[in-house]
C-alpha positions as a printed NumPy array, in Angstrom:
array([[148.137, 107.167,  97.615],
       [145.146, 106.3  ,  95.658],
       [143.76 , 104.026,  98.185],
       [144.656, 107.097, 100.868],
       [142.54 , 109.57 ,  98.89 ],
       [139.863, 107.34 ,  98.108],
       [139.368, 106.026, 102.054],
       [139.552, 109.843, 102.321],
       [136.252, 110.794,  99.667],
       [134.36 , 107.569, 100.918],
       [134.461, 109.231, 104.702],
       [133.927, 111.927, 103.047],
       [131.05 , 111.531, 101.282],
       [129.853, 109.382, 104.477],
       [130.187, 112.588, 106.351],
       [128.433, 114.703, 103.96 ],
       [125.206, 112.754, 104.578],
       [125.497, 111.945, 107.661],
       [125.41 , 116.042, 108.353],
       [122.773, 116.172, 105.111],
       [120.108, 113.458, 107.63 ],
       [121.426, 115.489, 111.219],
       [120.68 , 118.992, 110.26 ],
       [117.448, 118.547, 107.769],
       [114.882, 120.541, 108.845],
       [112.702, 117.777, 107.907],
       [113.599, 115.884, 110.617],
       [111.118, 117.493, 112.846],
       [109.463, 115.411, 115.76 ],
       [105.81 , 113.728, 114.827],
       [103.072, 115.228, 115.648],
       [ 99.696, 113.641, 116.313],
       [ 96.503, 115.613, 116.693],
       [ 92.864, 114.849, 118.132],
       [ 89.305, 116.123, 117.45 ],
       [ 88.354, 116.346, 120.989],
       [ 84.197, 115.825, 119.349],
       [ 82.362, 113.545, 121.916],
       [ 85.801, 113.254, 124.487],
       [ 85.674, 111.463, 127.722],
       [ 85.85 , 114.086, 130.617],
       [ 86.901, 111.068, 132.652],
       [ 89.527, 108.767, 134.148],
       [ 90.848, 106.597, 134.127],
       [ 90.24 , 105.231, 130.494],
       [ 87.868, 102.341, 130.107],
       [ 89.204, 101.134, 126.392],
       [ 85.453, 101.097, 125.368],
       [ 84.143, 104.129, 124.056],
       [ 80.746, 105.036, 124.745],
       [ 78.421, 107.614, 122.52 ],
       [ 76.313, 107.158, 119.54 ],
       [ 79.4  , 106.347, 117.029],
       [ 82.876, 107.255, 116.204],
       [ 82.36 , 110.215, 114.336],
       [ 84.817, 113.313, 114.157],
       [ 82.022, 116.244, 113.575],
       [ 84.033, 119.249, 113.494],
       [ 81.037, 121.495, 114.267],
       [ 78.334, 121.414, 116.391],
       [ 75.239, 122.918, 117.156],
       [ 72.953, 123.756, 120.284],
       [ 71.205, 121.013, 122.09 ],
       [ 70.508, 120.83 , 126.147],
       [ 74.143, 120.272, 126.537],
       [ 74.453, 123.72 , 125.663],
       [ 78.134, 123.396, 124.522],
       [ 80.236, 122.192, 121.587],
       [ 81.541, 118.833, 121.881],
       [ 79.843, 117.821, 125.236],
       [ 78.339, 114.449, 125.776],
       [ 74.84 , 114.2  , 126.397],
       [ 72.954, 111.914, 126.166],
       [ 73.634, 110.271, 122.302],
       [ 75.794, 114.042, 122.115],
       [ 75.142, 117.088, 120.651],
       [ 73.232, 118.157, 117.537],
       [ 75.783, 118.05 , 114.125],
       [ 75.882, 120.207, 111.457],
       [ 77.164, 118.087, 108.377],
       [ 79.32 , 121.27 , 106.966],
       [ 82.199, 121.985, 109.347],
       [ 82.673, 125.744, 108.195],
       [ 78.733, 126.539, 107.775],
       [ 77.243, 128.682, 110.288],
       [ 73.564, 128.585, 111.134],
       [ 71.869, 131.937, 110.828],
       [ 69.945, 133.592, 113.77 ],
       [ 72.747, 132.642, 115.769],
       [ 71.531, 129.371, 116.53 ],
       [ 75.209, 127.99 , 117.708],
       [ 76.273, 125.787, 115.455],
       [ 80.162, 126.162, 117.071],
       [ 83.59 , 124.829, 115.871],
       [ 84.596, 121.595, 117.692],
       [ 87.504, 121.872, 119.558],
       [ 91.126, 120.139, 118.635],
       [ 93.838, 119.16 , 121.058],
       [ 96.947, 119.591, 119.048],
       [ 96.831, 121.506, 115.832],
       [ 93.417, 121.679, 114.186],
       [ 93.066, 120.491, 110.939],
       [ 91.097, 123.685, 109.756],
       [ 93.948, 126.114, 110.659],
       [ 97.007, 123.714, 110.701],
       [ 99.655, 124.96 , 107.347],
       [ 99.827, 120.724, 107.02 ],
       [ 96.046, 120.385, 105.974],
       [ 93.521, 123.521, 105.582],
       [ 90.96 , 121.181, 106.203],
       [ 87.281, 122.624, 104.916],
       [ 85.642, 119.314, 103.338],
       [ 82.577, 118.255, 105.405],
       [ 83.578, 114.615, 105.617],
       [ 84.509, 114.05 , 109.419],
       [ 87.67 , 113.894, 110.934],
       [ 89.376, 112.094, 113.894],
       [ 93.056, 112.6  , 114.402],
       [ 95.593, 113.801, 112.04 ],
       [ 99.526, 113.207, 112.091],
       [102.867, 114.547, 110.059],
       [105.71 , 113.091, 110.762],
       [110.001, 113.651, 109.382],
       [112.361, 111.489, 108.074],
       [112.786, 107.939, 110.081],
       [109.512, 109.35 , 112.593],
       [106.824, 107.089, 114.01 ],
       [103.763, 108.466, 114.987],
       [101.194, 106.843, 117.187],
       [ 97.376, 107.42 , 117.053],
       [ 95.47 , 106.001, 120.384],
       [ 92.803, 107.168, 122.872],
       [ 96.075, 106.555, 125.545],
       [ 98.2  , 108.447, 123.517],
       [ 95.699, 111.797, 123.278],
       [ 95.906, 111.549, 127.106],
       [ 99.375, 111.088, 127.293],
       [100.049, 114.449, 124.629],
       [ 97.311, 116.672, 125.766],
       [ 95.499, 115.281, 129.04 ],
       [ 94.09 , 118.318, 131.272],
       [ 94.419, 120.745, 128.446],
       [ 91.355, 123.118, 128.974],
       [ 89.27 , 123.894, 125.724],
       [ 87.648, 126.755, 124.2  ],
       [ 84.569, 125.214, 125.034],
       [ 85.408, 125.507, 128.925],
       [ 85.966, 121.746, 129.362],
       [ 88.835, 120.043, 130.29 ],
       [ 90.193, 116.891, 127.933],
       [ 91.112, 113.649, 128.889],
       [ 90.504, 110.728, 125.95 ],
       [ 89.851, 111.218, 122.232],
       [ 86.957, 109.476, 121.274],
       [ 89.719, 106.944, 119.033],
       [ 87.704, 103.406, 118.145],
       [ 86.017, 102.173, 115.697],
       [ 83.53 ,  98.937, 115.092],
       [ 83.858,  95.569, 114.296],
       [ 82.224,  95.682, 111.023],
       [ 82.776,  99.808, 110.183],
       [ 85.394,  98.54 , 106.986],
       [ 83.625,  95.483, 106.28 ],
       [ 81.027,  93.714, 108.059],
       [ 81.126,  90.627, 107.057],
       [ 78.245,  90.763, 104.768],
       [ 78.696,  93.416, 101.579],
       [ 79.591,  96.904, 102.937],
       [ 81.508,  98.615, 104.923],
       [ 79.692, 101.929, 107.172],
       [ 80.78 , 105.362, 107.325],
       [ 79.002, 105.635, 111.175],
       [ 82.202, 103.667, 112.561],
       [ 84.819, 104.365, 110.552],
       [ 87.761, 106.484, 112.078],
       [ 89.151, 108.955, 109.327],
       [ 92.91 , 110.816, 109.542],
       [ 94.441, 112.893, 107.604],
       [ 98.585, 112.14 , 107.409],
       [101.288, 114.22 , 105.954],
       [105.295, 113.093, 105.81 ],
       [107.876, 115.762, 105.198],
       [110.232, 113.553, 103.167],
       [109.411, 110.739, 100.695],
       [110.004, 107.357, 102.493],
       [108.059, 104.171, 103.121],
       [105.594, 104.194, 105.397],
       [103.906, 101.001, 107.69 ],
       [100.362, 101.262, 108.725],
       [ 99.779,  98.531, 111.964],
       [ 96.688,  98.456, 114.122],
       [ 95.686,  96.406, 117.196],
       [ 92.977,  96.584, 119.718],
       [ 93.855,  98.022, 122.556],
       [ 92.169,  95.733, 124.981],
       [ 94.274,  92.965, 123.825],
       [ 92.387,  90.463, 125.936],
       [ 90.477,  87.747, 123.478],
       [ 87.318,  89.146, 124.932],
       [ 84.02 ,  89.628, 122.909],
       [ 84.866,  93.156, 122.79 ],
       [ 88.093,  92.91 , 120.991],
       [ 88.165,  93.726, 117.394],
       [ 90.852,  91.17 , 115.666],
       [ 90.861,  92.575, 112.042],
       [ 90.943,  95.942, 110.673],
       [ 91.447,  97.169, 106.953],
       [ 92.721, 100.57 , 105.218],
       [ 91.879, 102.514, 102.417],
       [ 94.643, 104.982, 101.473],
       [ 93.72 , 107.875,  99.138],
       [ 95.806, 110.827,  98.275],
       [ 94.395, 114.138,  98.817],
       [ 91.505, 115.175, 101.248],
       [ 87.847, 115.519, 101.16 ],
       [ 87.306, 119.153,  99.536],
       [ 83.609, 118.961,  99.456],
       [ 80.942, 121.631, 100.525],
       [ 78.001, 119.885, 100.606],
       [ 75.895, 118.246, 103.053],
       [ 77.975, 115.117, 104.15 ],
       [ 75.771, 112.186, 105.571],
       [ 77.263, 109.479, 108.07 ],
       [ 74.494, 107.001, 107.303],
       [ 74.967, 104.248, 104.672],
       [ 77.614, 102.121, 103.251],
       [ 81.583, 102.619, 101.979],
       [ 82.894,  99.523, 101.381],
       [ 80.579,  98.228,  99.2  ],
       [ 81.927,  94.801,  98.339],
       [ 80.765,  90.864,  97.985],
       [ 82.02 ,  88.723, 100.912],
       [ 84.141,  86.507,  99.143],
       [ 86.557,  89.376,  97.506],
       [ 86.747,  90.566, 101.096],
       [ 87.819,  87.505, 102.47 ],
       [ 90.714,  87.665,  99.414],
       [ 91.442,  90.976,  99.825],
       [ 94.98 ,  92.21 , 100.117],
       [ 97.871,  93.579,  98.425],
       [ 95.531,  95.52 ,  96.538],
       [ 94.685,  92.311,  94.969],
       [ 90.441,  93.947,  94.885],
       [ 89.72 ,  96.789,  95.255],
       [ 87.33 ,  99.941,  96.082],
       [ 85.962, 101.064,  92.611],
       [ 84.497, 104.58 ,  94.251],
       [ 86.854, 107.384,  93.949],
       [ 85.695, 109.466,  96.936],
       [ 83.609, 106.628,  99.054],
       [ 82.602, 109.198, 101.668],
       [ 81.217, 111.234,  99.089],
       [ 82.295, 114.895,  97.934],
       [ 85.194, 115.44 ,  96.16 ],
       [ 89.331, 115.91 ,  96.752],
       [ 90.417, 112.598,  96.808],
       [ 92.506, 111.402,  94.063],
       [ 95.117, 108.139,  93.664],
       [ 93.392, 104.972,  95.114],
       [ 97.216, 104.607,  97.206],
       [ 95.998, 101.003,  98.8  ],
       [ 92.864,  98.926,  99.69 ],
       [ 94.38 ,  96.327, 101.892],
       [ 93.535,  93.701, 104.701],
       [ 96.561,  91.792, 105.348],
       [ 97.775,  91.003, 108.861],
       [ 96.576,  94.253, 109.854],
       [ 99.401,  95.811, 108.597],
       [ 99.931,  97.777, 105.212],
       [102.67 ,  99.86 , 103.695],
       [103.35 , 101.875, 101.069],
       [105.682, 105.124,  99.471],
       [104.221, 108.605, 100.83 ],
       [105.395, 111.357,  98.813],
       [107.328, 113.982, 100.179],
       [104.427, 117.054, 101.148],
       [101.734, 115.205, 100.246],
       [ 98.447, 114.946, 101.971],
       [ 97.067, 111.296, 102.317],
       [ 93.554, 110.502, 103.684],
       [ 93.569, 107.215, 105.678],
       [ 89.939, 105.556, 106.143],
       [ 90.072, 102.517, 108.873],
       [ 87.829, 100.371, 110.624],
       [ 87.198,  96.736, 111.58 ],
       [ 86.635,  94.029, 109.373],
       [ 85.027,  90.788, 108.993],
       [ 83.944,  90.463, 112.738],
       [ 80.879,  91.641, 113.264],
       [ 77.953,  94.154, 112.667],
       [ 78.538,  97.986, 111.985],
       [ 77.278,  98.69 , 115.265],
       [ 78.859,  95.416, 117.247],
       [ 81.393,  96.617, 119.972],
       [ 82.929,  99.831, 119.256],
       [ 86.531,  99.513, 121.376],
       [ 89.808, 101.063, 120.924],
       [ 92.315, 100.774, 118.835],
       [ 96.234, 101.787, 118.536],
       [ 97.796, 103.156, 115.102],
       [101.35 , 102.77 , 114.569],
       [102.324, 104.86 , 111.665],
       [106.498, 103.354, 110.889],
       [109.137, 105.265, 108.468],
       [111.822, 104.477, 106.884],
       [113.371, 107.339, 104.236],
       [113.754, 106.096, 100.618],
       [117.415, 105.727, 100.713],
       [118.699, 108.895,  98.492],
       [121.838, 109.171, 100.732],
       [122.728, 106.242,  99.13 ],
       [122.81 , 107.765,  95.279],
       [123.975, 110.804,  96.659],
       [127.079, 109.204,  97.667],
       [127.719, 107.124,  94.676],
       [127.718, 109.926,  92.951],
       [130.037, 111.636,  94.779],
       [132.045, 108.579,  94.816],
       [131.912, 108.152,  90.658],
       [132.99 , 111.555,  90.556],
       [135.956, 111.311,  92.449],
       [137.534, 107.893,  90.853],
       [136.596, 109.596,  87.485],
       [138.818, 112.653,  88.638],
       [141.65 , 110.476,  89.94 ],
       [141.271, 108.524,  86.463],
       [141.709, 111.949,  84.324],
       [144.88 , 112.927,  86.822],
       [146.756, 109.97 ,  85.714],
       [145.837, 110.371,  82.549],
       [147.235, 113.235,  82.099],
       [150.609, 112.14 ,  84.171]])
């Protein structure tokens, strides 16, 4: 009988989470979402950006293009403060987002002035993929506010944008993304070039900075100059946090907080994302060239798997019931 009732509070208990994982609002599909600054109007997709950079203005201002995030020659004029507005009425407009934008989305509130590229949330168990290919594939044809319709995110970065190879990193090619998870779980950061074809324009190392929180600043934020200030040799050695960045907020301003992890492995990182919490990932390529050598694009694969609370959930529930059965006979 014991054996009966305890088969009985194992599938019990088994039941109980599996309806716990099923019916979590958490659960939610990922979501992925582009600045559309500097986008290719075009198709199909080359895999090599063109423009002057990588970087994810969120406001522009006039120039002969005449409207926000239109390509022109090296693209429009910036404005380094994404919620300043030139007086005079001088233009100065919000860039467009395909997806939610970061400045209204409930995930983020973004108002730093550091720039932004793509952000993503995902639920328990999601994977979440940020590409040029995959803004097409989510959001292709989708007509802006600027009158324009999108086709590629501007998603790449530079050979030497996270280090180059001789002591810094650069801010100019560095792709920046702001990533949320709904549950606590472990997440896997993997990048690859997209062109996958051993040509000169392939970038074959990147490196991440993780930092918790997001940029929160209201000054003036410049593009020019160096992040990832560091001597060659602790590059090369870099990984499992083993060196790393001694500047709290690299980019400059403020809002960043926990150095989370400074790594170059395999092109591949992981670590524990806290349920809610708002990380700031900072990527580029490293240790293959110049700042400005061969911008191309890359894929982000952004892997979860939950920390396993199920499991003391149900060895609780298990303890529980052979301590009840225990007290029964007890008492017999």
């Amino acid at each position: 009988m014991l054996k009966t009732k305890l088969s009985q509070a194992i599938a019990f208990a088994m039941t109980g989470i599996a309806i716990t994982a099923v019916s979590s609002s958490d659960a939610a599909a990922a979501t992925v979402s582009y600045n559309a600054f500097n986008h290719d109007r075009s198709a199909p997709n080359a895999l090599v950006s063109g423009g002057n950079g990588t970087d994810g203005w969120m406001r522009t201002g006039t120039n002969a293009c005449g409207t926000a995030g239109s390509t022109c020659g090296n693209g429009p004029t910036t404005s380094n403060n994404p919620t300043k507005i030139t007086s005079g009425g001088a233009g100065n407009a919000a860039v467009p987002w395909v997806g939610n934008d970061a400045r209204t989305d409930a995930n983020f509130n973004y108002s730093g002035t550091q720039t932004l590229n793509w952000t993503a949330v995902i639920g328990a168990g999601e994977t979440a993929v940020v590409s040029r290919l995959d803004s097409n594939t989510r959001y292709g044809g989708t007509v802006l506010s600027d009158g324009t319709t999108f086709n590629y995110a501007d998603i790449d970065t530079a050979k030497g944008a996270w280090h180059d190879g001789a002591s810094d990193g650069w801010k100019h090619d560095t792709d920046i993304g702001l990533f949320k998870s709904n549950v606590t779980q472990t997440v896997t950061l993997s990048i690859s070039s997209l062109l996958g074809n051993g040509s000169l324009n392939e970038t074959p190392d990147y490196g991440f900075t993780v930092f918790e929180g997001k940029n929160t600043g209201t000054t003036n934020y410049s593009h020019h100059g160096a992040w990832h200030s560091i001597d060659p040799a602790s590059a090369q050695a870099l990984g499992n946090n083993a060196t790393q960045i001694t500047d709290p907020n690299p980019f400059g301003g403020s809002g960043l907080t926990a150095l989370i992890l400074d790594d170059v492995v395999g092109n591949s990182a992981t670590f524990t994302a806290e349920a809610g919490k708002i990380y700031t990932i900072m990527l580029g390529g490293f240790q293959a060239g110049d700042w400005i050598e061969t911008r191309n694009d890359y894929q982000l694969t952004i892997a979860a798997v939950p920390v396993p609370g199920a499991v003391w959930l149900f060895g609780s529930a298990l303890t529980g019931f052979i301590g009840l059965q225990r007290r029964k006979r007890a008492l017999a």
